[in-house]
N, CA and C of each residue as an Amber inpcrd file, in Angstrom:
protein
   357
 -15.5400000   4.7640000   1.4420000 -14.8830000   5.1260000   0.2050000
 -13.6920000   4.2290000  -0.0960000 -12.9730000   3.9840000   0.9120000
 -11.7110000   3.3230000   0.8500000 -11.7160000   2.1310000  -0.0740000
 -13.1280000   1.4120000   0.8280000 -13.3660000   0.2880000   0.2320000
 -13.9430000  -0.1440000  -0.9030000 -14.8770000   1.0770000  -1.2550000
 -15.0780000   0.8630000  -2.9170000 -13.6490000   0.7950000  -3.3770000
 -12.5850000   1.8290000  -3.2260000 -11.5170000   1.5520000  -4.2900000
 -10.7040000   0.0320000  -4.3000000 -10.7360000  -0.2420000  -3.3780000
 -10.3080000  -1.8720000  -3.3880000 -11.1690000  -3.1240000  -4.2410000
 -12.5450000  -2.6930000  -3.6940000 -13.3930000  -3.7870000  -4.7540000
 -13.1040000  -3.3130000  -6.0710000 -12.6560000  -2.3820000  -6.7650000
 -12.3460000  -1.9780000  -7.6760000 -11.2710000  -2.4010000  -8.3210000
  -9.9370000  -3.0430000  -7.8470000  -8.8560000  -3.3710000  -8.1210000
  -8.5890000  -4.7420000  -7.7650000  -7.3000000  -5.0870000  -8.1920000
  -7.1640000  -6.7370000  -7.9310000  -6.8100000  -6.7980000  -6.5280000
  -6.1630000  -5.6670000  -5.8400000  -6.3420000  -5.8960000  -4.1090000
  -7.6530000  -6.4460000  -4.2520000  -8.3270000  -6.0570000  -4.2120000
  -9.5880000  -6.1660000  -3.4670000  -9.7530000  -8.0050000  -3.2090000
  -9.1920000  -9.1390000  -4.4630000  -9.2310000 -10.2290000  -4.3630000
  -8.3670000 -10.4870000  -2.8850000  -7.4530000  -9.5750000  -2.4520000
  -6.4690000 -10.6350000  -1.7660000  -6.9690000  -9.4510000   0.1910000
  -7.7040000  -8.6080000   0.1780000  -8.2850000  -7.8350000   1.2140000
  -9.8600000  -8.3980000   1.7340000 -10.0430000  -8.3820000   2.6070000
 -11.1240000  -8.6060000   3.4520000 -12.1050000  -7.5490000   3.2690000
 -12.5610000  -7.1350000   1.8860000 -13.8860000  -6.2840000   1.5010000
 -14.9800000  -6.6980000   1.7130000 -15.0720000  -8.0220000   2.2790000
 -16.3860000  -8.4200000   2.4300000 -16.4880000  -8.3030000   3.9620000
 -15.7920000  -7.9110000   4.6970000 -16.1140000  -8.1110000   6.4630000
 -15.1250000  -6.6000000   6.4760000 -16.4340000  -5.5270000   6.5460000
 -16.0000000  -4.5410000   7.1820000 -15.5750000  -4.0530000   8.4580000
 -15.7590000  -4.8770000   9.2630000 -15.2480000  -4.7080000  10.4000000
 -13.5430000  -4.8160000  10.2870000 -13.0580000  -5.9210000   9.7190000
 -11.5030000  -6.1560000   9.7980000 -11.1930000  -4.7810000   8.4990000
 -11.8760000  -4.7050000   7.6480000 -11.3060000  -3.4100000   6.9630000
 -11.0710000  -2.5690000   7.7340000 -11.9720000  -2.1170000   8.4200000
 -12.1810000  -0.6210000   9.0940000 -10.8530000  -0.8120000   9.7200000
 -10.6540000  -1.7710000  10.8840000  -9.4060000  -2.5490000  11.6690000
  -8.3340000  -1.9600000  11.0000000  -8.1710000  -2.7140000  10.0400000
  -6.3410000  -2.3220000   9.1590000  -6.3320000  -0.9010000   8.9640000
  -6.9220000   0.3430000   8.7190000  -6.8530000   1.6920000   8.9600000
  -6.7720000   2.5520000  10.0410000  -7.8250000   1.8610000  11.1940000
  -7.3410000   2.2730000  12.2620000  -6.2340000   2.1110000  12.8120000
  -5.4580000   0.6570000  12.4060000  -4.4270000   0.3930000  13.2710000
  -3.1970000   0.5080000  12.5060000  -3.4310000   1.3970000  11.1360000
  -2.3180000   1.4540000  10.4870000  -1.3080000   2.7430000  10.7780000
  -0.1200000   2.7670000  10.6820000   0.5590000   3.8570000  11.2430000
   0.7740000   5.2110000  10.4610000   0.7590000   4.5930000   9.1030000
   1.0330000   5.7100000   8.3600000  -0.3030000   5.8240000   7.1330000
  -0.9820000   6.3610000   6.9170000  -1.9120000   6.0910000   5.7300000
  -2.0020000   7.6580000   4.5780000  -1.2910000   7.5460000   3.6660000
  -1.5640000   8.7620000   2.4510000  -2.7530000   8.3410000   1.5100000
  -3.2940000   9.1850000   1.0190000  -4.5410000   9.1480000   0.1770000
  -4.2760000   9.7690000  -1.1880000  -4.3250000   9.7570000  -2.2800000
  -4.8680000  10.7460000  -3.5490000  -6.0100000  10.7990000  -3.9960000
  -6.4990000  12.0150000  -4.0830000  -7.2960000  12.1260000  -4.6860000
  -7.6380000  13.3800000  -5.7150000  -8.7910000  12.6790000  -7.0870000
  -9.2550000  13.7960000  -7.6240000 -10.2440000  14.4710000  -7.7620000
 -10.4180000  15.5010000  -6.8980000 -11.3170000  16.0460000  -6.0920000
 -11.9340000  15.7830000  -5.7510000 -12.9880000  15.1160000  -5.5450000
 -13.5420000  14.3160000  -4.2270000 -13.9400000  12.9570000  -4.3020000
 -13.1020000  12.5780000  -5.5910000 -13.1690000  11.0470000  -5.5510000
 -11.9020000  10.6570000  -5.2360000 -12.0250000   9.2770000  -4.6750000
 -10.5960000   8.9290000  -3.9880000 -10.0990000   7.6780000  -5.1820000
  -8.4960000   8.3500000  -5.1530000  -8.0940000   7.6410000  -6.6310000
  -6.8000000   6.6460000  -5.9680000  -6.0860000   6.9940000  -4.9250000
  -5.3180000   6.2880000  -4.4760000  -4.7880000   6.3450000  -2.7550000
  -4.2030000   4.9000000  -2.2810000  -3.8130000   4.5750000  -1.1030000
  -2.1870000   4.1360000  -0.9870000  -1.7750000   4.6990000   0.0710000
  -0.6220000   3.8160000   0.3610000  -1.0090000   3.5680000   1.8970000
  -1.0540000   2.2260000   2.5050000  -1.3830000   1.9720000   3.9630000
  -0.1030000   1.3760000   4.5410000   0.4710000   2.2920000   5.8560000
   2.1920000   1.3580000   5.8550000   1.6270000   1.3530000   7.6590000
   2.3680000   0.2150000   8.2160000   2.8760000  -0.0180000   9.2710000
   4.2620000   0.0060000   9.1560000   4.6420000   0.8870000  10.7930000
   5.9270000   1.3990000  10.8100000   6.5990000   1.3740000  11.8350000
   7.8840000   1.5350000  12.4090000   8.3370000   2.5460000  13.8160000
   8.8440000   3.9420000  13.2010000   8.8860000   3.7570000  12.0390000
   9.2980000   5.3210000  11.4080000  10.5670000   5.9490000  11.6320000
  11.3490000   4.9190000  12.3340000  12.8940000   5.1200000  12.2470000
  13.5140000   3.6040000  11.2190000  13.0080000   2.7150000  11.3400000
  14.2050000   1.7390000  11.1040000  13.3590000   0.7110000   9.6450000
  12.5760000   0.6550000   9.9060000  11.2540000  -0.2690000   8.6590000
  10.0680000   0.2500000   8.5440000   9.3140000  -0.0250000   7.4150000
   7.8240000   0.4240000   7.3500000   7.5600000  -0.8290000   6.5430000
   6.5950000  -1.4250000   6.9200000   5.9440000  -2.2890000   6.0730000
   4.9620000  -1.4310000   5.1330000   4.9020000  -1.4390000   3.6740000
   3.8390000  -0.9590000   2.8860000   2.8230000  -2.0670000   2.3030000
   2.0880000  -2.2050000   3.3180000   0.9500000  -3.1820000   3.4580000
   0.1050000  -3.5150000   1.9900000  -0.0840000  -1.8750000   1.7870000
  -0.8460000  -1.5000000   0.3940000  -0.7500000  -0.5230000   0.1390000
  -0.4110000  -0.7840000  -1.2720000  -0.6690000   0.5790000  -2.3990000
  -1.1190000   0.0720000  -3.5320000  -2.6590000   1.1040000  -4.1650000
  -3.5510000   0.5600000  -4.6160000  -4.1990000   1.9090000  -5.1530000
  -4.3540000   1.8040000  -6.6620000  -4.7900000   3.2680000  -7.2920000
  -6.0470000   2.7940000  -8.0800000  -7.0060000   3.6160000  -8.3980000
  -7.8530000   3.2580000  -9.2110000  -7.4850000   3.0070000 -10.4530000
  -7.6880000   1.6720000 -11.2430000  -7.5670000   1.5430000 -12.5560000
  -8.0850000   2.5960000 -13.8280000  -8.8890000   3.2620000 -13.5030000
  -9.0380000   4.7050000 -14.6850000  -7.5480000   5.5400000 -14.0550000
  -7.1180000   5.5610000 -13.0020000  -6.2380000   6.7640000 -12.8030000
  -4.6230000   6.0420000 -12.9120000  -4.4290000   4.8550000 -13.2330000
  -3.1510000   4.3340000 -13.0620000  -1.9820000   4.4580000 -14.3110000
  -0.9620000   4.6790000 -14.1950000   0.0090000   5.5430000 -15.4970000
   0.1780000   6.2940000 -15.2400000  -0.5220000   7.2750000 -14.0530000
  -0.1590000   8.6850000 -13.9060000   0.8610000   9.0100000 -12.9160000
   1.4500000   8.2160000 -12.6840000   2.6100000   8.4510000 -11.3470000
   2.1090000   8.5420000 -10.1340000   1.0730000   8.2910000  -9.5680000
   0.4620000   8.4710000  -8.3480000   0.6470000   7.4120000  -7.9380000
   0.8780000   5.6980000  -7.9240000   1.8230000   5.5570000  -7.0470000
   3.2420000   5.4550000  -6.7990000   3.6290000   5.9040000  -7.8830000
   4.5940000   6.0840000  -7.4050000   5.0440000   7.4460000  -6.1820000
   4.4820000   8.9050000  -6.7080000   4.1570000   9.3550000  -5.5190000
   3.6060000   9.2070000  -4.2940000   2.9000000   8.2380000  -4.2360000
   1.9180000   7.8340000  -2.4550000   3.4100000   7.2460000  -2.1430000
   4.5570000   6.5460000  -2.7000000   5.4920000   5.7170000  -2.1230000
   6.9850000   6.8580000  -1.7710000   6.7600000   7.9590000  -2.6410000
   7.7020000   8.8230000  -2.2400000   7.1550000   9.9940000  -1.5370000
   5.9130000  10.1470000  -1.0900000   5.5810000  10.4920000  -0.1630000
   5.6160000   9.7360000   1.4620000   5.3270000   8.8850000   1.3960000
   5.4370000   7.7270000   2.5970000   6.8050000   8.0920000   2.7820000
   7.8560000   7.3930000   1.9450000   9.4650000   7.7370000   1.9180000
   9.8960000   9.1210000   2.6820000   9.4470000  10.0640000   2.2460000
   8.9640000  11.4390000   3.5100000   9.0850000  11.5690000   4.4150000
   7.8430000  10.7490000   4.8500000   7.6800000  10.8650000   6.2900000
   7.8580000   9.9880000   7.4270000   9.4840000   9.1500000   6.5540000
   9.7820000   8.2880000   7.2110000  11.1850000   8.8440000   8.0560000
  11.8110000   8.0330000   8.6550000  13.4000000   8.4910000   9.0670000
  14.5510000   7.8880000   7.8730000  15.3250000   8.8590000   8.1360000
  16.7040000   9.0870000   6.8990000  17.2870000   7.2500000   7.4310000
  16.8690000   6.7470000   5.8600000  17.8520000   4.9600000   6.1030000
  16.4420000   4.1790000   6.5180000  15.1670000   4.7680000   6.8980000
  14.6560000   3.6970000   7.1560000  13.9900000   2.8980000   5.8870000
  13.9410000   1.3950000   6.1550000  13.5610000   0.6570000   5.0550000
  12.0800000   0.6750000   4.7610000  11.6320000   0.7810000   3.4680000
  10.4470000   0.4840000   2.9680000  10.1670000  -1.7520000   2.5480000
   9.4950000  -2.2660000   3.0660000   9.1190000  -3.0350000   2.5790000
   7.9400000  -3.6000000   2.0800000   7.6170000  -4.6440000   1.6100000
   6.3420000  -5.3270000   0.8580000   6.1260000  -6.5210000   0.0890000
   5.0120000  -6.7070000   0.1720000   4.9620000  -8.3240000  -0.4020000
   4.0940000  -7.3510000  -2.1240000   4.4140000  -8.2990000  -2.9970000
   4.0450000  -7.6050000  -4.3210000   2.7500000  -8.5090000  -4.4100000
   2.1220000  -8.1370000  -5.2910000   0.8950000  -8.6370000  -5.7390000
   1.5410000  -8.7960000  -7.0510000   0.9420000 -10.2750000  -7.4330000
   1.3960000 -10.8960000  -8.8100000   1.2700000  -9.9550000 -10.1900000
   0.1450000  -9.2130000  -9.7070000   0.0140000  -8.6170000 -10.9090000
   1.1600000  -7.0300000 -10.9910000   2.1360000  -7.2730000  -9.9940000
   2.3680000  -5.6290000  -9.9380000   3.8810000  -6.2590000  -9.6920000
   4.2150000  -6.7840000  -9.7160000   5.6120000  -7.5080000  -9.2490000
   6.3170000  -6.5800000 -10.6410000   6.5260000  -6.6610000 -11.7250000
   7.6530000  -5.8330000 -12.5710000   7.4230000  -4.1070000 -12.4410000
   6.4150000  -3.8720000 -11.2180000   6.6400000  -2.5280000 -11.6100000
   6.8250000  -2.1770000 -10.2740000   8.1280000  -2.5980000  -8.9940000
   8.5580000  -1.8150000  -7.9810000   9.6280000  -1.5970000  -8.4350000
  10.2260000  -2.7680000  -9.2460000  11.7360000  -2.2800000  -9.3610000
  12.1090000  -0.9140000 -10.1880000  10.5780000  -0.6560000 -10.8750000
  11.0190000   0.6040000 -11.3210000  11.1100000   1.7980000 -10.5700000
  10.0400000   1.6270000  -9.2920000  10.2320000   2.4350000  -7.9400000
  11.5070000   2.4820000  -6.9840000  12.6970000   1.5570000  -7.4510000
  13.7370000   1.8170000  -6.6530000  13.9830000   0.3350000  -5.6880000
  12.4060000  -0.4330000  -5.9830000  12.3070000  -1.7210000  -4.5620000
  13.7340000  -2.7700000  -5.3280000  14.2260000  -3.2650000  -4.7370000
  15.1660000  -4.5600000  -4.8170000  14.3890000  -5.6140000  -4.5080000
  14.2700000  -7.0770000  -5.0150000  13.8350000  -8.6170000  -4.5610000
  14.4340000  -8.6070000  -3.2640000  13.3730000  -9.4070000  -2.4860000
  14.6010000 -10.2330000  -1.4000000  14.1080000 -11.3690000  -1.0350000
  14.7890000 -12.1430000  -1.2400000  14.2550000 -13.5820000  -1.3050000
  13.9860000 -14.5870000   0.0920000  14.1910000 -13.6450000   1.1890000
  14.4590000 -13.7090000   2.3600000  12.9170000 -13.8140000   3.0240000
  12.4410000 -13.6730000   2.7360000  10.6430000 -13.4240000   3.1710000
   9.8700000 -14.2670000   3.6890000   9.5850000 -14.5240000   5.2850000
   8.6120000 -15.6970000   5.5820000   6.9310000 -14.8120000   5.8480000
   6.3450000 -16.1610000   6.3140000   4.9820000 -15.5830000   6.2580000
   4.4400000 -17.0060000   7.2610000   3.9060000 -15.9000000   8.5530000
   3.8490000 -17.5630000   9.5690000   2.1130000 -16.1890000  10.3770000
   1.3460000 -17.3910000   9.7930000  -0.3450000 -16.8610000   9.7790000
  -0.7500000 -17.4010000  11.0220000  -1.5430000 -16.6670000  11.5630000
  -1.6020000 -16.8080000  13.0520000  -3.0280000 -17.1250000  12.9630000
  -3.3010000 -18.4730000  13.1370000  -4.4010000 -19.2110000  13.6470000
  -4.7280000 -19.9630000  14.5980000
């Protein structure tokens, strides 16, 4: 299911939907994972790696395009926020297409950001 909703969205360009094995991977090994859904179709994800005191990476958050406008993610992100520890940081890399709409979630830029790919 998961993964239909990704081929569905512009994640899906920048996620490994075509090799289910590494999909399956990033869920199992993710620390925190919230879901929405409407009724038994699945409409949204937030997938975070965490220690759940001090940072959470929010890997992905990703709603179905019929269900998006409706505040659901912004809820999957203040839910995550939850069930994190008091002060700990939320972070994330934006997807081009979604970059003007964290700051309305509260996210700040930080221009500070490397990215060193392990091959």
């Amino acid at each position: 299911m998961a993964i239909d909703l990704y081929r569905k969205t512009s994640l899906g360009e920048r996620r490994p939907v075509d090799r289910p094995d590494i999909f399956d991977g990033m869920f199992k090994n993710a620390s925190l994972t919230l879901s929405a859904w409407d009724g038994n179709r699945l409409v949204g994800i937030a997938r975070s790696l965490t220690d759940f005191v001090y940072i959470a990476y929010l890997a992905d958050l990703v709603v179905d395009a019929d269900y998006q406008r409706r505040g659901i993610g912004r809820c999957l992100v203040q839910e995550t926020g939850k069930r994190l520890g008091r002060g700990c940081m939320i972070v994330l890399f934006s997807a081009p297409k979604a970059h003007e709409y964290y700051p309305k979630l509260g996210f700040e830029s930080n221009p500070f950001g490397w990215v060193l790919r392990n091959s």
